[in-house]
N, C-alpha and C positions, 0 to 999 in steps of 0.2 A: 148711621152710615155703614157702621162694620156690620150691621144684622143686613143689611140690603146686598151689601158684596158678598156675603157669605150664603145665603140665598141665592146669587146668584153664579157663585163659582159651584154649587150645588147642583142648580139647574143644569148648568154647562157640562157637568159630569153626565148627570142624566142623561143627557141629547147625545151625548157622544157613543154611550154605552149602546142608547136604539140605534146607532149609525154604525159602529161599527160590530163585523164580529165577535163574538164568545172571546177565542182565543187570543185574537191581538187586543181586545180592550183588555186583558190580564196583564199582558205581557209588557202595553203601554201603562200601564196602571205601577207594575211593578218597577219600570221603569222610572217610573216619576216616584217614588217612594222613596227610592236607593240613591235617587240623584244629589242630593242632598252630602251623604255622606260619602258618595266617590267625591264628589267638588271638594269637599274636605281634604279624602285623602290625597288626590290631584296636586292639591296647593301646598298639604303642607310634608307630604313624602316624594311624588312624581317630582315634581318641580325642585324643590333642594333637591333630592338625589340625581338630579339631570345635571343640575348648576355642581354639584360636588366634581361628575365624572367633565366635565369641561374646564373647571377650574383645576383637575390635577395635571392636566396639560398645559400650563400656563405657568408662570413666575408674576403671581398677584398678592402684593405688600398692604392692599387699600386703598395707600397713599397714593401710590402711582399707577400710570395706566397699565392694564394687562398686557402680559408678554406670552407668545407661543414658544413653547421651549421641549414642545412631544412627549419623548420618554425619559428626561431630564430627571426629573423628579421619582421617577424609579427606579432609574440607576443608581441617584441617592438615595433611596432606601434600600436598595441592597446594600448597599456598605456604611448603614446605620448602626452603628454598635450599642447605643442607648435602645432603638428599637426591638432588636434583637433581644437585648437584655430585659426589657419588658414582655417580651412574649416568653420570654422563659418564666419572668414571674409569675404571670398571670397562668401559663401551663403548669405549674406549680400551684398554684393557689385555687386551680381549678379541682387539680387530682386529690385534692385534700378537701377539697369546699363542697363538693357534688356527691360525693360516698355518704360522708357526714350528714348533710342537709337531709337527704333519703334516708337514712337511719333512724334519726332525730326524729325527724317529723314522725314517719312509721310507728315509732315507738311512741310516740306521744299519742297518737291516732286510736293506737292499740289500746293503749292505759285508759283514753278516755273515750271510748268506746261504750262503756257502760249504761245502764241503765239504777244509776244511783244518784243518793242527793249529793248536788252542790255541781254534776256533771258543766252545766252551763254555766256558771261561775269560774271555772277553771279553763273551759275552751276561749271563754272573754280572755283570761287572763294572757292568756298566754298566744291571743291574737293581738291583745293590743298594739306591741312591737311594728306589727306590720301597718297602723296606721300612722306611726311617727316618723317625722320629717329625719330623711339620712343623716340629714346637713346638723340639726338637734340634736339625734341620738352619738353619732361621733363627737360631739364638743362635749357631752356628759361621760362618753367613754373614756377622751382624751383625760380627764379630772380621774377618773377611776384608775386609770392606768400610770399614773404618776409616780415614778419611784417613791417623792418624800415624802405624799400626803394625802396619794392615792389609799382608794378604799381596799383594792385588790391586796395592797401589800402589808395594808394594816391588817387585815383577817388572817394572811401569811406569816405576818409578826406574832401572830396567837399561838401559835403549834411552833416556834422556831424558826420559822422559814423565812430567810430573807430575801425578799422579792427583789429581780431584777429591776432595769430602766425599760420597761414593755415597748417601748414606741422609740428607744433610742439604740438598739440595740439590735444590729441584722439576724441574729437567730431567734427573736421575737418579736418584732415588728407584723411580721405576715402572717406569725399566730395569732397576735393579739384580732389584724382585721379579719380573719376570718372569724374568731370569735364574737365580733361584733356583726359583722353581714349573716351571720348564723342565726343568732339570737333574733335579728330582726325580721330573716326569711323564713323560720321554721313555722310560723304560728298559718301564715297562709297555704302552706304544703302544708300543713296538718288537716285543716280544712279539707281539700281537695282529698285525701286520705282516707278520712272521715266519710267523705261522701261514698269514695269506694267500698269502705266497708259498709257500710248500711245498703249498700245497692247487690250483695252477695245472698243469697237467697240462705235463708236458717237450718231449711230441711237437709241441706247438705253437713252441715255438720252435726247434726242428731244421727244422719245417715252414719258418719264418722264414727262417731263416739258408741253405737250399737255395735260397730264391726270390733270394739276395742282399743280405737285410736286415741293416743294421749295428744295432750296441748299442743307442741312441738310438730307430732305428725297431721294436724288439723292446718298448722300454720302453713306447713312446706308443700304439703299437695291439695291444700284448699285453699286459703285465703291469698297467700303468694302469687299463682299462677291467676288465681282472679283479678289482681291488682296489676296486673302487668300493663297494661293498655295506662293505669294511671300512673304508675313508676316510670314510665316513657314518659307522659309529659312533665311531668317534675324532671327527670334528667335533663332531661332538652332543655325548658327553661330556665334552669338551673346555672347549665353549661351557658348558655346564653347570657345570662346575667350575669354571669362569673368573668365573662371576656369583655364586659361592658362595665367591671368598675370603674368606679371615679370616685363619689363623691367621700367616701373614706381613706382614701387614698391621701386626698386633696387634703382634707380638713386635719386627719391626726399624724399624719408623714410628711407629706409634703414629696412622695416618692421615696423617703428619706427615709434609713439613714444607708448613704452610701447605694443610692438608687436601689436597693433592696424588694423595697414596694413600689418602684415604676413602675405604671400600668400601660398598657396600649391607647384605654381611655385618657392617660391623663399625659402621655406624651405627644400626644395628638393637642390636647388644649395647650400643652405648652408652645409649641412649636406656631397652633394659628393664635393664639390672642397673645400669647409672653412674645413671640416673635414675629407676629404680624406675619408669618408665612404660609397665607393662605393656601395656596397653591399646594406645595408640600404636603400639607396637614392634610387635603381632602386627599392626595393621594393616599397617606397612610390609613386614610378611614374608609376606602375603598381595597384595602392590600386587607384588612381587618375583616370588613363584611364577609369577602371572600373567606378567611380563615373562619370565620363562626360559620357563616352556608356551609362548608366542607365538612366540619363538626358533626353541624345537623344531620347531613346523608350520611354520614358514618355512624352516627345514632342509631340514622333510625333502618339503615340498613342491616345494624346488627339485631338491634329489634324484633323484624320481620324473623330475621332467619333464626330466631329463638323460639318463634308463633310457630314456624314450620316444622322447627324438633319438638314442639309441645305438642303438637298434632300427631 
């Protein structure tokens, strides 16, 4: 039966192809290929982002029926003080989280650049991170980071150094997570790194190194300005990722201590699931979107204008 339909959904391509012309059987062709995945993105982005921007107009609990209530819900969030204080963290945690990540990764990229043994045993190594679950690698960090019996403090306790409370304590709390969203982002922007340097053509730095160019000047007017096109998209999604934490947030702070580590992400889940205020919550994840879009044009408009003075 499935050899006879396919046979025949086969024929039916055929017939259509001598029917119509060259150009639109392409373009209907293409069509039908990609429909698949717009229906996807339709359902499950169009449609919640649509129902978000309607539901911030509203006062919706769940429970009860929806209320129109306009620009209600923006006016409280202007004078959201928890809000506010989340976008400072999270613009803090960015300014420190996105230099870093680009370093890190760069340098790892660099190092294992090589053509030696064991090169692919160490780029495994140090991609694993990026395949484990957030929600996992924070509840093993949480144990690391334990004042009494953490692992961090006992190695501290070796040389003298008596380790703080990492995760209870507002001037380490938001170092400890970025140490953990680091360690688990770096392995996959190292990758992407990786790819940039092997995609740089060789004869340019033989050309280099004839003229007398040491390591350092190979790096700043060769390799660097090559990478720039890849340095953009690690910044971007970097900053990107950076304004969308949560799941670290959630699991080793709890925002806490003394909302230090409240995030945007995760004052948004409080407000729709901890207080059922639907309505609210989409407005703030709509007030949010906008702040990451704005980011990105500022990105990537500085970007451009740095291709224009490299030129």
């Amino acid at each position: 039966m499935r050899a006879v339909a396919s046979s025949t959904s086969v024929r039916d391509l055929r017939r259509m192809r001598l029917m119509l012309p060259g150009r639109l059987y392409h373009a209907l062709m293409s069509y039908l290929f990609i429909s698949p995945s717009m229906l996807l993105f339709l359902v499950f982005v169009l449609l919640p982002a649509g129902m978000a921007l309607y539901y911030s107009f509203t006062d919706y609990d769940i429970l009860t029926p929806t209320e129109w209530v306009g620009l209600e819900n923006y006016r409280r969030l202007w004078n959201d003080r928890l809000f506010r204080l989340s976008l400072r963290n999270i613009v803090t945690y960015a300014a420190l989280f996105v230099p870093l990540m680009i370093t890190c990764s760069l340098g790892l990229a660099l190092a294992l650049n090589r053509n030696r043994p064991g090169m692919k045993i160490f780029r495994l190594i140090y991609y694993l991170p990026v395949i484990t679950s957030p929600v996992a690698a924070s509840v093993v960090w949480k144990w690391i980071f334990n004042k009494q019996y953490g692992l961090l403090n006992e190695l501290l306790g070796f040389v003298g150094i008596a380790g703080p409370a990492w995760l209870n304590e507002k001037d380490t709390a938001l170092a400890a997570i970025i140490l953990v969203t680091l360690w688990q982002g770096v392995g996959g922007n190292m990758v992407i790194y990786l790819a940039g340097l092997q995609g740089i053509p060789r004869h340019l730095y033989e050309a280099a190194m004839l003229d007398g160019a040491n390591g350092w000047q190979c790096f700043r007017h060769i390799t660097w300005p090559s990478l720039r096109t890849t340095t953009f998209l690690i910044s971007t999604m970097s900053l990107i990722g950076a304004f969308q934490l949560f799941d670290q947030a959630y699991v080793m702070t709890k925002g806490g201590p003394g909302h230090s580590t409240r995030t945007p992400v995760y004052h948004i889940y409080e407000m729709g699931f901890g207080r059922l205020n639907m309505g609210y919550a989409s407005a703030l994840s709509l007030v949010l979107f906008m702040v990451i879009l704005l980011l990105t044009l500022i990105n990537l408009r500085l970007n451009r204008e740095q291709n224009m003075l490299s030129e």
